[in-house]
C-alpha positions in Angstrom: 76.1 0.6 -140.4 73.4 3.1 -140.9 69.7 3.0 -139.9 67.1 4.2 -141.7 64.3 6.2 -140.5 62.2 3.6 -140.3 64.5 1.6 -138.1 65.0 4.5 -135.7 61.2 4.6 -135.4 60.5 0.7 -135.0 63.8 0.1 -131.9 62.2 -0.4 -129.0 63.6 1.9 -125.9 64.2 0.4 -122.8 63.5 2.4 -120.0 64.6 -0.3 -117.7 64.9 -3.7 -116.6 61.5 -4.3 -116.7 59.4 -5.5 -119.5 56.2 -2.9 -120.4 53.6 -3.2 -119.7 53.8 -3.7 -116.4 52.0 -5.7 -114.3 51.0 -5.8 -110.5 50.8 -9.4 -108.5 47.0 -7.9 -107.0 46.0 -8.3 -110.7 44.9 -11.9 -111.7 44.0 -12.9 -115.6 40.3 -12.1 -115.7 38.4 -15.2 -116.8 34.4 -15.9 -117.8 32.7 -18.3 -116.1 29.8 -18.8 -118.6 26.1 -19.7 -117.4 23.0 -21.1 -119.4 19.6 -21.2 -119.2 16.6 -21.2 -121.7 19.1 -20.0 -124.8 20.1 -17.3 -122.5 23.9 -16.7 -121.7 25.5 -15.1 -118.6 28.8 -14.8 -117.1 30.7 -14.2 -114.4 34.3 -12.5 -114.2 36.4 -14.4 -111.9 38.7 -11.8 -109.9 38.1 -8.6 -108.7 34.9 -6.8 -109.2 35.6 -2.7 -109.3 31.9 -2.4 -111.0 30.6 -3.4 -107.4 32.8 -1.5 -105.9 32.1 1.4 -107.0 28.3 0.8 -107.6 27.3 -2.0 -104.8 24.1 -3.0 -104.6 23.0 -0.7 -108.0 25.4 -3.5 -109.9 23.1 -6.0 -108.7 20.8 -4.0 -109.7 21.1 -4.0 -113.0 22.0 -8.0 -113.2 18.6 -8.2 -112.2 19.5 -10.3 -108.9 17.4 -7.7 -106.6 18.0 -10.1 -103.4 21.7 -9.7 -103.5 21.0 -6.1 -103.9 19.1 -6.0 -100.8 21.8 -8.1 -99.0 24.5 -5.9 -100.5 22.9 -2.8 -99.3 22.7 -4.2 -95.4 26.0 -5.5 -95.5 27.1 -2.2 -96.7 25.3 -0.6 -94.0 26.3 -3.1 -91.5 30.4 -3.0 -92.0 30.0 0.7 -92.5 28.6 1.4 -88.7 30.6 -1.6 -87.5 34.1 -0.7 -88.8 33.2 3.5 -88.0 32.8 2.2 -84.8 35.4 0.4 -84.2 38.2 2.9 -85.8 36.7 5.7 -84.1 37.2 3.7 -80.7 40.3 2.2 -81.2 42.4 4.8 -83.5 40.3 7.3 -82.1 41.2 9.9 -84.9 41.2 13.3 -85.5 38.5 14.1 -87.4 35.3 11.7 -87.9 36.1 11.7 -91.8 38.5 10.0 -91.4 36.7 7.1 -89.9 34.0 7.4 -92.6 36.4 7.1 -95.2 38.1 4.0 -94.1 35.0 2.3 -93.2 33.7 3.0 -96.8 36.5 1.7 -98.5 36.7 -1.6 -96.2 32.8 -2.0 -96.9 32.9 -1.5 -100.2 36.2 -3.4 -100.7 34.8 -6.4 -99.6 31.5 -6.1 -101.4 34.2 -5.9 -104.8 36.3 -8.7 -103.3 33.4 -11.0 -102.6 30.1 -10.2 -105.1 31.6 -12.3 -107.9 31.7 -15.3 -105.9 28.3 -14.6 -104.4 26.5 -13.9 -108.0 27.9 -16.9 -109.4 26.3 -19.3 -106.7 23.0 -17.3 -107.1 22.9 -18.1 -110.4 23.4 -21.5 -109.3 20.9 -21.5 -107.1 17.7 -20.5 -109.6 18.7 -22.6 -112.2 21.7 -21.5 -114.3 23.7 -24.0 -115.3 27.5 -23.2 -116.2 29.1 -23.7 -119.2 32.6 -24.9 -117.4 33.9 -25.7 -114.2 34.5 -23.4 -111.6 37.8 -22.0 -110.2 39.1 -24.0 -107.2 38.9 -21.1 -105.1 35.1 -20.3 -105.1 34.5 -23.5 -103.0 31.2 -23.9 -105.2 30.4 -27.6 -105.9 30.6 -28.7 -109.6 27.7 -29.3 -111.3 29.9 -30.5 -114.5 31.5 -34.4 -114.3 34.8 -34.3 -115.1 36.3 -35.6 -118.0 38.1 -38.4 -117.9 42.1 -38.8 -118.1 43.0 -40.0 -121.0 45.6 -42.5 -119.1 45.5 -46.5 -119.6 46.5 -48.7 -116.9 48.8 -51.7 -117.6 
């Protein structure tokens, strides 16, 4: 049997085992967790959030939450000195940089980790109302009665 052109172009290689793309088990599906208020429509991403990561309080910013941009700046501040500290008296390296560096990546890390969460009950807070229920793992109560099973008994 002979293959076309075509055919040649359309066979898949495998490269290995593994099915492309790949994926990594840090990565969760993102999903939109959808808030309203006076015909206005917001969301938050659930998972990771590399915009405040890399931006931190300038990402709240430009939500237009301006206390959690103040907060996020401390905090920033805060876990900076605190984990500096703490790595240059414990590891007690080389060169200070070094120190700096992983005490900016921790801080920010946990900004990305946590801001998400911490916008979504802000929203909460002044009024937005969401769409759909929150993931399980954002401990924020449910403003949204669930709907019933559609079980009968007997």
């Amino acid at each position: 049997m002979q293959l076309s052109a075509l055919q040649l172009v359309r066979t898949p290689v495998v490269y290995s085992n593994f099915d492309f793309p790949l994926t990594f088990p840090i990565m969760k599906s993102t999903t939109n967790i959808y808030f309203a208020k006076n015909n206005q429509t917001r969301f938050v991403k659930h998972g990771y959030s590399w915009q405040l990561f890399f931006f931190g309080p300038i990402a709240f910013l430009m939500r237009g939450q301006w206390p959690l941009a103040l907060l996020c700046a401390v905090f920033l501040y805060a876990t900076f000195f605190v984990v500096g500290l703490a790595i240059l008296l414990v590891l007690d390296p080389a060169e200070d940089w070094v120190a700096q560096t992983w005490a900016i990546l921790i801080a920010c890390g946990l900004v990305g980790h946590f801001g998400n969460r911490i916008s979504a009950r802000s929203y909460v807070k002044n009024g937005w109302v969401p769409v759909d229920t929150f993931p399980a793992d954002w401990n924020i109560p449910q403003l949204i009665a669930p709907k019933p099973a559609d079980t009968k008994l007997g």
